[in-house]
Backbone as CSV, one residue per row, in Angstrom:
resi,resn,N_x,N_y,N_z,CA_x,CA_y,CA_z,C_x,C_y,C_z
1,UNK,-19.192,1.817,-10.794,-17.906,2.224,-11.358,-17.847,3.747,-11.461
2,UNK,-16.704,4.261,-11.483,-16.291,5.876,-11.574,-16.683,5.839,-12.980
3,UNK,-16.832,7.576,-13.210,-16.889,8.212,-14.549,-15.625,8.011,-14.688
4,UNK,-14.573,7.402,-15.153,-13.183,7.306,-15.358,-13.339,6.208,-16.718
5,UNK,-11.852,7.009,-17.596,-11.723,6.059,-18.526,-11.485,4.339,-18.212
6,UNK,-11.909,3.870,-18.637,-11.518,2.733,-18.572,-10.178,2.011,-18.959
7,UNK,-9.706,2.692,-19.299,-7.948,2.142,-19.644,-7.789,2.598,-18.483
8,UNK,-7.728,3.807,-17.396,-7.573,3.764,-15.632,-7.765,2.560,-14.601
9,UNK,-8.664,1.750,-15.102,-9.407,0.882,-14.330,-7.890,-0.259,-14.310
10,UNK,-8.203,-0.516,-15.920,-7.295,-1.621,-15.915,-5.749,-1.291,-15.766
11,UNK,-5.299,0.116,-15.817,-4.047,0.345,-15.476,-3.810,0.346,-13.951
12,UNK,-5.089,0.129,-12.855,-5.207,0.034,-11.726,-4.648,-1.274,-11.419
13,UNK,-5.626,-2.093,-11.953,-5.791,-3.502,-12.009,-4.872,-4.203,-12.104
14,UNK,-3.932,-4.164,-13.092,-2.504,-4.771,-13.359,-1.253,-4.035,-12.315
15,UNK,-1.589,-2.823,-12.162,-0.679,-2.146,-11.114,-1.090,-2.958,-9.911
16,UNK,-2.309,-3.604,-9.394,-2.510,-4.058,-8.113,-1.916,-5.625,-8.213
17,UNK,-2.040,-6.064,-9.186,-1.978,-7.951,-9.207,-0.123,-7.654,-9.885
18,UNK,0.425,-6.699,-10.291,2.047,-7.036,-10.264,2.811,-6.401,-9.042
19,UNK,2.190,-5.670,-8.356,2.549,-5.628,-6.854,2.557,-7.057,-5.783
20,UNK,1.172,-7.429,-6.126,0.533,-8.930,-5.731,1.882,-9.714,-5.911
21,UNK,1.979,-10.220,-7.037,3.286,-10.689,-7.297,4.643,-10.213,-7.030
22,UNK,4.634,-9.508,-6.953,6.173,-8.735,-6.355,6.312,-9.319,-5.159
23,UNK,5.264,-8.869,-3.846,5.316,-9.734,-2.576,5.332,-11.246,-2.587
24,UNK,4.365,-12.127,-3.471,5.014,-13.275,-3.556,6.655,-13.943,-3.965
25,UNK,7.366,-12.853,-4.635,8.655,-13.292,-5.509,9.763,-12.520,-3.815
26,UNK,9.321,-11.866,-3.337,9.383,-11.390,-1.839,9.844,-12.258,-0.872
27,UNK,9.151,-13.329,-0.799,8.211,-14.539,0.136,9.395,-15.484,-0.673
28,UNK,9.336,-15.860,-1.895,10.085,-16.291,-2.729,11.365,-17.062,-2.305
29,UNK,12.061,-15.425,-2.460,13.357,-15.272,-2.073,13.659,-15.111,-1.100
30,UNK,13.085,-15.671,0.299,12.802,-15.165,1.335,13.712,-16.660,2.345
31,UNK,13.649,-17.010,3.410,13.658,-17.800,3.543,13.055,-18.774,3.656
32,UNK,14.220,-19.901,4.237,13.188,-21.487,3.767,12.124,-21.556,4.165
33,UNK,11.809,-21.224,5.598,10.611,-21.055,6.194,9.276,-20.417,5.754
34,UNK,10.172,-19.391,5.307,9.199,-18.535,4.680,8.223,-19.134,2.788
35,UNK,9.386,-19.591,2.641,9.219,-20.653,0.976,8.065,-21.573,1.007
36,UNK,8.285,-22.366,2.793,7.237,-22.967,2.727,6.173,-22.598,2.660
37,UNK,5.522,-21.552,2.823,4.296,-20.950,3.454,3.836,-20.443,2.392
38,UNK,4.632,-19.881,1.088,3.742,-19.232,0.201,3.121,-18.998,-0.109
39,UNK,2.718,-20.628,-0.607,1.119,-20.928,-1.432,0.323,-20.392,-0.757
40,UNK,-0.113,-20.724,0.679,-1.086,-20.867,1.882,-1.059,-18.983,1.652
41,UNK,-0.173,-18.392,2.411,-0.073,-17.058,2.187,-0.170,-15.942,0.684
42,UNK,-0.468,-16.725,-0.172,-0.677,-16.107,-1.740,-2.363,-16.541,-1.764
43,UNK,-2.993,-17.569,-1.313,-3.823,-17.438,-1.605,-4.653,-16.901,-0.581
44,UNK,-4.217,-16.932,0.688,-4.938,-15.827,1.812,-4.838,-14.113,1.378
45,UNK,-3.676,-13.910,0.212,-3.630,-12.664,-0.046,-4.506,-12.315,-1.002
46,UNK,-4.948,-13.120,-2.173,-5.658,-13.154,-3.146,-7.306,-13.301,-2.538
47,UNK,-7.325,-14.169,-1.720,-8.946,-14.445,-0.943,-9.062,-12.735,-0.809
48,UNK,-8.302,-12.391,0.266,-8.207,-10.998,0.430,-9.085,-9.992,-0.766
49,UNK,-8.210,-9.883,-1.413,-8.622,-8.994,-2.537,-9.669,-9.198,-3.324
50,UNK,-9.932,-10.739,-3.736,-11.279,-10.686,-3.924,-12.753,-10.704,-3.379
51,UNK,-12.133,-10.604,-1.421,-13.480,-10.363,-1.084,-13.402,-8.300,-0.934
52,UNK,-12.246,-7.690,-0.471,-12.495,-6.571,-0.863,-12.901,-5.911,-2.165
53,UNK,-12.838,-6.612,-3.097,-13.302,-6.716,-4.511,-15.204,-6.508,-4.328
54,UNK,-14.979,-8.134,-3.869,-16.993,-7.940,-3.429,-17.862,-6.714,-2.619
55,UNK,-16.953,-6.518,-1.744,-17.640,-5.550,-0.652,-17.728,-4.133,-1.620
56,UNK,-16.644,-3.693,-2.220,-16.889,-2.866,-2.849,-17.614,-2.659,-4.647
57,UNK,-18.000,-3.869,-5.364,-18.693,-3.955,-6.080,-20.705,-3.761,-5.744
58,UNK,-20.483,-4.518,-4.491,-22.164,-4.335,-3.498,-22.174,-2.872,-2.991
59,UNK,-21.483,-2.471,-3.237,-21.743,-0.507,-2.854,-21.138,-0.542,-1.233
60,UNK,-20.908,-1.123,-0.393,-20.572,-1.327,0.505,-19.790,-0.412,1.194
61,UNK,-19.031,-0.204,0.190,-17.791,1.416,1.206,-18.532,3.168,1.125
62,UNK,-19.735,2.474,-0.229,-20.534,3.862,-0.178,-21.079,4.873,0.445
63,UNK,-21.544,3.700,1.656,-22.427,4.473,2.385,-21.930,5.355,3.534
64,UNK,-22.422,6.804,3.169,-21.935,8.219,3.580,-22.229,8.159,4.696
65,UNK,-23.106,7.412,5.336,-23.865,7.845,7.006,-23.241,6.641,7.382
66,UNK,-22.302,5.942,6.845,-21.720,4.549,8.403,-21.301,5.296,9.321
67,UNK,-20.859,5.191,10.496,-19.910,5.555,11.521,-19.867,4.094,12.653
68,UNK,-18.390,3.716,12.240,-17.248,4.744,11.749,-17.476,4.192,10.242
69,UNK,-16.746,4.929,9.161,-17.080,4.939,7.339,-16.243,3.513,7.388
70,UNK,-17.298,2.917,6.697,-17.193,1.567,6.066,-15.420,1.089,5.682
71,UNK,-14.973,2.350,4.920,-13.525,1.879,4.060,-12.629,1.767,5.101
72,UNK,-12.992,2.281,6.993,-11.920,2.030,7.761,-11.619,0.584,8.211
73,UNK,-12.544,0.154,8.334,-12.355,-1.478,7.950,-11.153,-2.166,8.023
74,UNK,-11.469,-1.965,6.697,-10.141,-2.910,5.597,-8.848,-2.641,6.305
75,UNK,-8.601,-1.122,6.783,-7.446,-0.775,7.435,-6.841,-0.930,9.067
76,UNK,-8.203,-0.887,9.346,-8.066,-1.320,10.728,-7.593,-3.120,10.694
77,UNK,-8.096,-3.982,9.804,-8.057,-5.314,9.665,-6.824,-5.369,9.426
78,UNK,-6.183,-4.951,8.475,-4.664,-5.300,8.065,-3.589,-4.310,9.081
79,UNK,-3.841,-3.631,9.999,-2.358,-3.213,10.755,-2.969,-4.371,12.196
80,UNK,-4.738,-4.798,12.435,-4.050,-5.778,13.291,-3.650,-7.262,12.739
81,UNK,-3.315,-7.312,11.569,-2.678,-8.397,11.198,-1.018,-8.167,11.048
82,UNK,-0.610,-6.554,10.778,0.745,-5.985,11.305,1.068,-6.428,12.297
83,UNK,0.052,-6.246,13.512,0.492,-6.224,15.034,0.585,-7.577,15.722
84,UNK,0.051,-8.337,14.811,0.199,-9.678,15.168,1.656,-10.757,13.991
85,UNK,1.784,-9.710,13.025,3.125,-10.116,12.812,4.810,-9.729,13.710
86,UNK,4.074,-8.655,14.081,5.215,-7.599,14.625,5.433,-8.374,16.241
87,UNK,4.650,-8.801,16.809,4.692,-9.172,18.132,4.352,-10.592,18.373
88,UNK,4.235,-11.361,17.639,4.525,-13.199,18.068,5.408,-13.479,17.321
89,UNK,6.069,-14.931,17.928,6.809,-15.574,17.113,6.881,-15.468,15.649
90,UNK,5.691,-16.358,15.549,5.787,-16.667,14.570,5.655,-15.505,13.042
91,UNK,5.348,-14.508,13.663,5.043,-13.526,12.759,6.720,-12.570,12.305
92,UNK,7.427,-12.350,13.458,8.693,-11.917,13.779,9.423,-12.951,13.072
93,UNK,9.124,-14.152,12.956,10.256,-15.125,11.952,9.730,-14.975,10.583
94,UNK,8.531,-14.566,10.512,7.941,-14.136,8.646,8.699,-12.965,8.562
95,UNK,8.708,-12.008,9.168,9.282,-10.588,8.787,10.558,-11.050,8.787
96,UNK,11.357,-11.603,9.289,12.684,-11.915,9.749,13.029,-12.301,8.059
97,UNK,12.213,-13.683,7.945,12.536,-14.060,6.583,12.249,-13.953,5.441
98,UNK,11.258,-12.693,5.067,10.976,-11.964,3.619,12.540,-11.501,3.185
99,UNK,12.611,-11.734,2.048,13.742,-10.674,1.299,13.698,-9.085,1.468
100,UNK,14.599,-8.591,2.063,14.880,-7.010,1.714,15.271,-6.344,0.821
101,UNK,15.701,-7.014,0.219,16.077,-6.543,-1.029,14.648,-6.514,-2.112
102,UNK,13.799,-7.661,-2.285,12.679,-7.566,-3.063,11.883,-6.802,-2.219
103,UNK,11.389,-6.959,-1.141,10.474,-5.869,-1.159,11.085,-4.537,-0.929
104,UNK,12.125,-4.125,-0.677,12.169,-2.634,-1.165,12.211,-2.224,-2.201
105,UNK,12.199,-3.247,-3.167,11.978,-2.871,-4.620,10.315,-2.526,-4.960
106,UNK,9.818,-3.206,-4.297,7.973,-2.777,-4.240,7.967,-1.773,-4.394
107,UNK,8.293,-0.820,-3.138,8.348,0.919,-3.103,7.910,1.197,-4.546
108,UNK,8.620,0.706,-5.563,8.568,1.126,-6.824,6.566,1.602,-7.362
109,UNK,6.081,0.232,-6.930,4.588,0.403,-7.012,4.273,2.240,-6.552
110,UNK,4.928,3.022,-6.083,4.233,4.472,-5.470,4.561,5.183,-6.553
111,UNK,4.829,4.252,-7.607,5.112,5.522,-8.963,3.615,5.477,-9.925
112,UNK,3.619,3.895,-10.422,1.906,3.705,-10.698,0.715,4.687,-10.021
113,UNK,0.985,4.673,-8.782,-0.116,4.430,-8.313,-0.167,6.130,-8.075
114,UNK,0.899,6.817,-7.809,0.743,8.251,-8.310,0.465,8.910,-9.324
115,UNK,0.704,8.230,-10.314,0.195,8.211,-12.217,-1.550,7.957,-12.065
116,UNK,-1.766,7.138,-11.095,-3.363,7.065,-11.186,-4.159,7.839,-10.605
117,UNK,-3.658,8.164,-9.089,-4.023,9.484,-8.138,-4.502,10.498,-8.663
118,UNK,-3.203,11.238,-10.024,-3.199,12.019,-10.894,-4.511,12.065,-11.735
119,UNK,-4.385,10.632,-12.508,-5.195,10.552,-13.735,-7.097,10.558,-12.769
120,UNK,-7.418,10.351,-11.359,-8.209,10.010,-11.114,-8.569,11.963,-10.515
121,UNK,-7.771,12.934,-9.788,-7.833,14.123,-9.634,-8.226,14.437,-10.916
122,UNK,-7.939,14.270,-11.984,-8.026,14.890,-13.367,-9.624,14.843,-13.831
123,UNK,-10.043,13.799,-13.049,-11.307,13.045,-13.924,-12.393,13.525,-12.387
124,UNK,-11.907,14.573,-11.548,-12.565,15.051,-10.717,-12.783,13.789,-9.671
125,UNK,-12.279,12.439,-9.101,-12.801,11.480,-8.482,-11.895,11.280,-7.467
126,UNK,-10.925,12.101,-7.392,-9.972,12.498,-6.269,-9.409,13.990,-6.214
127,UNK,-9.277,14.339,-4.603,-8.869,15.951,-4.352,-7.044,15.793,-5.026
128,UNK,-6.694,17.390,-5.788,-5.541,17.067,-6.038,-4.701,17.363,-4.863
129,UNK,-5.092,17.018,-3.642,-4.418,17.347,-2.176,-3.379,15.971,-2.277
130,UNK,-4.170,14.621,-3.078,-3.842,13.393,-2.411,-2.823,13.153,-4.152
131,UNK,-2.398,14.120,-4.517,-1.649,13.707,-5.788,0.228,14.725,-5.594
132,UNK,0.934,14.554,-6.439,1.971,15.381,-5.762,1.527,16.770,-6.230
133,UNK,1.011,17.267,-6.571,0.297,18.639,-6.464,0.035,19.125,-5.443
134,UNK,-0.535,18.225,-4.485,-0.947,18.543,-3.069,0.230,18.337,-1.818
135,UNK,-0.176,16.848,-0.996,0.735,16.656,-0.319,1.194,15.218,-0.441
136,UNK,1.329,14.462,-1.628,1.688,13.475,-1.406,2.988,13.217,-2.452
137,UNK,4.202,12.838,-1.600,5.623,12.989,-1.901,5.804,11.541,-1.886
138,UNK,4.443,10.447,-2.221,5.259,9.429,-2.095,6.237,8.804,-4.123
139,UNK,5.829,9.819,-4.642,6.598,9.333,-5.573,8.458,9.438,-5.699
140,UNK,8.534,10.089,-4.832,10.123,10.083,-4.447,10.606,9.157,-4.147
141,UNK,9.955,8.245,-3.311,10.333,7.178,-2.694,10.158,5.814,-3.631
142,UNK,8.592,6.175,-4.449,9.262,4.897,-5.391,10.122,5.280,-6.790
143,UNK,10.595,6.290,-7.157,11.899,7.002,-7.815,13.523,6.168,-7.130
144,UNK,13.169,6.597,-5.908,14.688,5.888,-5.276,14.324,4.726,-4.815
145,UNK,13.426,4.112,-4.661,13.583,2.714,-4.265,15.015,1.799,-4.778
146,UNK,15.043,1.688,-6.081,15.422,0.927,-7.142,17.416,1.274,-6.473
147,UNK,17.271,2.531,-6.202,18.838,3.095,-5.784,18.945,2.313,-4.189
148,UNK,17.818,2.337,-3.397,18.005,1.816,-2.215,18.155,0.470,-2.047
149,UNK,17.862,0.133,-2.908,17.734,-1.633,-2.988,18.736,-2.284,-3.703
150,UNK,19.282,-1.459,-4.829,20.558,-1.924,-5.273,21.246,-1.450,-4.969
151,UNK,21.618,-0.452,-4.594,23.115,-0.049,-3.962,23.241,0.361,-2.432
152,UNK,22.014,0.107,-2.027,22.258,-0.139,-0.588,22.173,-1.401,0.234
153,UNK,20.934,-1.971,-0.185,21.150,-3.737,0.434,21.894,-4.689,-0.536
154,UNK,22.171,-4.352,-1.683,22.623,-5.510,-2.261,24.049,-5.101,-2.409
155,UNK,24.799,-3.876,-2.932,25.935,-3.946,-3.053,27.070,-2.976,-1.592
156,UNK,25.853,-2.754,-0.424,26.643,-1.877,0.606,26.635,-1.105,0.444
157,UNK,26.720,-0.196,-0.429,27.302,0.950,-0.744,26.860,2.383,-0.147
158,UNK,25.886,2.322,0.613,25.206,3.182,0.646,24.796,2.919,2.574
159,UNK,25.033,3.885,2.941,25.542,3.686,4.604,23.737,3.338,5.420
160,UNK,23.887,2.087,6.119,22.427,2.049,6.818,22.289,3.256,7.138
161,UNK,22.410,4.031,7.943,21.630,5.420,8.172,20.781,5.726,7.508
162,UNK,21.260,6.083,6.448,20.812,7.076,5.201,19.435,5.750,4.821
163,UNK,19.992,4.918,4.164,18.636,3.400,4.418,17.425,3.726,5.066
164,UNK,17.950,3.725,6.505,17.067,4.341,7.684,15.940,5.398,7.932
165,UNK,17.134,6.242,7.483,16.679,7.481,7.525,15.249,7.623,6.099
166,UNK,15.843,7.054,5.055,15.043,6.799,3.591,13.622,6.521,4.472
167,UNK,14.082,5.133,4.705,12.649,4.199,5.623,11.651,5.502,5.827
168,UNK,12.460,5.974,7.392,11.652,6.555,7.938,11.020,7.923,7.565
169,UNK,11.534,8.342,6.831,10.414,9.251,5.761,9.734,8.430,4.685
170,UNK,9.966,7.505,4.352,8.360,6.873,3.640,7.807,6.348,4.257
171,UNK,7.731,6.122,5.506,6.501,5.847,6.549,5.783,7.477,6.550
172,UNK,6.394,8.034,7.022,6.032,9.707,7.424,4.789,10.347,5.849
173,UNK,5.703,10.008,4.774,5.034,10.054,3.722,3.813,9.785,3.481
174,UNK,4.063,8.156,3.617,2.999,7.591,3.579,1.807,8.014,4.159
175,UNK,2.201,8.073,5.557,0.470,8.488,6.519,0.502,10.076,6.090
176,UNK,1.242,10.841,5.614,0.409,11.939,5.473,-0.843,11.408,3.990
177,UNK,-0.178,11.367,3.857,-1.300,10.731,2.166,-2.235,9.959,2.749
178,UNK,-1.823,9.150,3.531,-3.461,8.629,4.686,-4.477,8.927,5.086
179,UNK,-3.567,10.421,5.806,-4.379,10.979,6.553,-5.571,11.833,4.972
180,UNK,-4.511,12.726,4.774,-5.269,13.071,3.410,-6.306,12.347,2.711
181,UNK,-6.519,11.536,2.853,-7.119,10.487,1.579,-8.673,10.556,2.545
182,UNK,-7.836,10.026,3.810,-9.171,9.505,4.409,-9.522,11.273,4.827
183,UNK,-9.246,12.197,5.560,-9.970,13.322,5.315,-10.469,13.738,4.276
184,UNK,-10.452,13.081,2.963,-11.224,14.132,2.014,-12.016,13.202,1.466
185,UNK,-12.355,11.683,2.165,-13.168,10.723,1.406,-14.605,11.070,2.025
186,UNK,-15.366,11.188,1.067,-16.694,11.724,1.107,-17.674,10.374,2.486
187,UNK,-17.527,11.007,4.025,-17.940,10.378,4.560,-18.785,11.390,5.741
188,UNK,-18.949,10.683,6.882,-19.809,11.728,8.223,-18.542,12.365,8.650
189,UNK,-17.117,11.910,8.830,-15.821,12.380,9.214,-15.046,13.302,8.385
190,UNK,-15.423,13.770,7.200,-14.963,14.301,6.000,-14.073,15.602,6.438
191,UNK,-13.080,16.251,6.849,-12.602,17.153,6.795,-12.166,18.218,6.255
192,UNK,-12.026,17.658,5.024,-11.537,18.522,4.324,-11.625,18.631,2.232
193,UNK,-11.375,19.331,1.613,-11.642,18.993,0.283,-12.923,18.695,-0.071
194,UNK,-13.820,19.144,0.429,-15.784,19.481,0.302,-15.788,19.630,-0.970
195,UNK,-15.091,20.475,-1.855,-15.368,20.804,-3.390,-15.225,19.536,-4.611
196,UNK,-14.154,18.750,-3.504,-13.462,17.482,-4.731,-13.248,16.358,-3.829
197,UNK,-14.411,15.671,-2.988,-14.285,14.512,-2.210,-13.400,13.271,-2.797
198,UNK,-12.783,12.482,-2.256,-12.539,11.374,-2.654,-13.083,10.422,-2.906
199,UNK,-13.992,10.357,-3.809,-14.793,9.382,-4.556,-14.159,7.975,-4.624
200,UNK,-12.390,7.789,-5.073,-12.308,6.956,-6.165,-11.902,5.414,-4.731
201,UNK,-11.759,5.665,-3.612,-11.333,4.316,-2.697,-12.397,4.121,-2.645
202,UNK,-13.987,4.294,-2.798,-14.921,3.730,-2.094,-15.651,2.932,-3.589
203,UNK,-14.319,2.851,-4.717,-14.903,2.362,-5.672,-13.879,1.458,-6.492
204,UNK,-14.610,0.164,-7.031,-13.510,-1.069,-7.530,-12.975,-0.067,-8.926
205,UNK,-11.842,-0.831,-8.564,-10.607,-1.288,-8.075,-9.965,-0.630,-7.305
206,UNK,-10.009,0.962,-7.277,-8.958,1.585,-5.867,-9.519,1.663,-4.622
207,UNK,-10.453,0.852,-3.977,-10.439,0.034,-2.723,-9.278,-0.960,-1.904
208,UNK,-8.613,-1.167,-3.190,-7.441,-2.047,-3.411,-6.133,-1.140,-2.531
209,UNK,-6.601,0.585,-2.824,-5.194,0.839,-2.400,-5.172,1.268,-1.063
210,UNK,-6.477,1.301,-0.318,-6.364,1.619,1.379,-6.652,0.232,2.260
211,UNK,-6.883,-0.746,1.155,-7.216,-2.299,1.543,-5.537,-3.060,1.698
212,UNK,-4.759,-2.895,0.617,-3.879,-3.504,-0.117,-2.869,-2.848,0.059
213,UNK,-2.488,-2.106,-1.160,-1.548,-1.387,-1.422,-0.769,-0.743,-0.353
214,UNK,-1.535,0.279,0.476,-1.128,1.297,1.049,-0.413,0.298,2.171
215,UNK,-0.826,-0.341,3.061,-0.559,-1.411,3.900,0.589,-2.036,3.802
216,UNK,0.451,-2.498,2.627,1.642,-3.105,2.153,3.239,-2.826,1.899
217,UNK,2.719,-0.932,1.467,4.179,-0.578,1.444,4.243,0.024,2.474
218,UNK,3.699,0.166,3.588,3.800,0.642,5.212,4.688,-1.019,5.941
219,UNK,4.303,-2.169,5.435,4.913,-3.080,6.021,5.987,-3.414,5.368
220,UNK,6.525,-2.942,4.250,7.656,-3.161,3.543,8.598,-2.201,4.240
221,UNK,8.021,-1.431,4.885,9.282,0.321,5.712,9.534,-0.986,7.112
222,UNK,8.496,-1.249,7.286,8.481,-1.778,9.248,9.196,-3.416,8.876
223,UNK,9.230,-4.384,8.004,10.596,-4.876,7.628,11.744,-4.463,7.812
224,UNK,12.180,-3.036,6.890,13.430,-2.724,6.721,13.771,-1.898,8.194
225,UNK,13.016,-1.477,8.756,13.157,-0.611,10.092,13.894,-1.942,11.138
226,UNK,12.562,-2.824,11.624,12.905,-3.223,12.189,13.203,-4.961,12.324
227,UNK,12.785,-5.689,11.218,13.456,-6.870,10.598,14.225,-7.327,9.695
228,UNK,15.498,-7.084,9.924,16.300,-7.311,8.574,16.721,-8.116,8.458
229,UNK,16.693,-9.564,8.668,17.073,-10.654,8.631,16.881,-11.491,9.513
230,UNK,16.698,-13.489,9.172,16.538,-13.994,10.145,17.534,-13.993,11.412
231,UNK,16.917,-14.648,12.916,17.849,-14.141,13.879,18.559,-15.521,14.483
């Protein structure tokens, strides 16, 4: 575990399992197809997390001399489970039939999880590169989520473009904070931020957010980009 307070841990913790739930209420409201599948898909999401849970309780993302570093993993695993939603059937009728409206409300999760970034730079266990001090602007996006989701998918009001346009700067967002994170995580690839490595992903619970999180609201943009409803 980090030198970090422990009220961090668990403000992690509940920030990760009401996101968890957000995507299920997602799935939810989603279509029928999609309704059916839940369970099966809630508990493949949960298996998930508690074996990234394990790997990183066994020291597993620790080790400084892997190549390539252990924590790329998790990430490489979940965009080819993107790429296999994005390009078969059956994956294109899941995206088709998640709610847009609930998960662009997710976005919201980049406000937590910037409150922790913060609180974890503070406690020296992250560079403040990867907090909005530095370069990461994703708290804007979960600020306006709540505006994009209600007054743009639910009541019109608010012209797709601009939607669009939203999207496609919190993708842009996003991977800069990616890139950031993973350049300054204390590995053989380390680039940058030598004085204040990124300690805190290669340790439970924020394993969760280059496993989980981050992924997640990268596939909530590539929904609204390019699946907005069944066809």
């Amino acid at each position: 575990m980090l030198d970090v307070p422990f009220g961090l841990v668990v403000f992690f913790i509940v920030t990760t399992l009401l996101f968890y739930f957000g995507f299920i209420w997602a799935m939810l409201k989603g279509s029928e197809r999609v309704q059916k599948r839940v369970h099966v898909l809630a508990l493949a999401i949960l298996a998930w997390l508690i074996f990234q849970s394990t790997l990183t309780l066994n020291r597993w993302y620790m080790d400084r001399e892997a190549m390539p570093p252990h924590i790329m993993f998790p990430v490489l695993f979940m965009f080819a489970m993107f790429a296999l939603l994005a390009f078969t059937p059956r994956g294109k009728r899941f995206l088709n039939g998640l709610s847009l409206e609930v998960i662009t409300w997710l976005h919201l999760v980049r406000i937590p999880v910037e409150i922790a970034l913060y609180w974890l730079a503070f406690y020296k266990q992250a560079p403040w590169s990867m907090t909005f001090y530095g370069h990461n602007y994703d708290i804007v996006f979960g600020i306006t989520a709540p505006i994009i989701a209600y007054f743009g998918i639910r009541k019109k009001k608010i012209s797709p473009v601009i939607i669009k346009v939203w999207n496609i700067l919190g993708v842009v967002s996003l991977l800069i904070i990616m890139i950031t994170a993973a350049g300054a995580t204390a590995t053989k690839i380390q680039a940058w931020d030598f004085d204040r490595p990124n300690y805190a992903i290669t340790h439970f619970p924020f394993s969760w957010l280059p496993s989980f999180i981050a992924p997640m609201v990268l596939l909530a943009h590539i929904k609204a980009l390019f699946f907005k409803g069944e066809k």
